[in-house]
N, C-alpha and C positions, 0 to 999 in steps of 0.2 A: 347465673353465670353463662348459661349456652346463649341468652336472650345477646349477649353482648358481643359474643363471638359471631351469628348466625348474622346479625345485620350488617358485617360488612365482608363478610365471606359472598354472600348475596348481592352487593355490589360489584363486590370483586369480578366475579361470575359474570354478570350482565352487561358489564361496562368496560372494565380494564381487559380480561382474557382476551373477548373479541376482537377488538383494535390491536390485540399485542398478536395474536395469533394473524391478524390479517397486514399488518406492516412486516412480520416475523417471513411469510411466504412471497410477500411482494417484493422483500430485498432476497428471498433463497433465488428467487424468478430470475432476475436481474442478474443476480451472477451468475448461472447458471446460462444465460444467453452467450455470454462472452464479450468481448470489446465492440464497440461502438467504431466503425469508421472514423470518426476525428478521435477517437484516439486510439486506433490502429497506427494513425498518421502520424499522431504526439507521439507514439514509442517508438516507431520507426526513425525519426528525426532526433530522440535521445540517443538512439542506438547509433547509430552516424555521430551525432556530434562525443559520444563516448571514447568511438573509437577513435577522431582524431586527436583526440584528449592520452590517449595510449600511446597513439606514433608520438607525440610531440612528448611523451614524458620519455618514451625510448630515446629518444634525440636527444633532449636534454643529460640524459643519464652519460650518454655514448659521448656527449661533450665534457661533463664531467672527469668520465673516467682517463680521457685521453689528455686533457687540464690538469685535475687533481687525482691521480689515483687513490689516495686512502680516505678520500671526501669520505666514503661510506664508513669508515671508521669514527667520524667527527659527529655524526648525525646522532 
């Protein structure tokens, strides 16, 4: 019975741990660096286009309310 279990505990060991523990610290690395310049730039340029995504829904809402006022009752 142990013959059965020991032969792949033993690959385990040899083959799978080391690769899983060395992709496991290469991705801890990586994040722990922090952003990347182009996408510092990508979040930055979400972040802008989000906000004009907020004024233009405040617009919208403020055209609503002053049009329909019980619109938000409908919704």
């Amino acid at each position: 019975m142990e013959e059965i279990i020991v032969a792949p505990v033993i690959i385990f060991m040899l083959v799978v741990a080391p690769i899983w523990l060395i992709l496991h610290y290469r991705s801890k690395r990586q994040i722990s660096q922090g952003l990347t310049e182009e996408e510092y730039i990508q979040l930055s340029e979400l972040s802008e286009l989000a906000d004009k995504m907020a004024d233009r829904i405040k617009t919208l809402e403020a055209i609503l309310d002053a049009e329909t006022p019980d619109w938000r009752d409908k919704v």
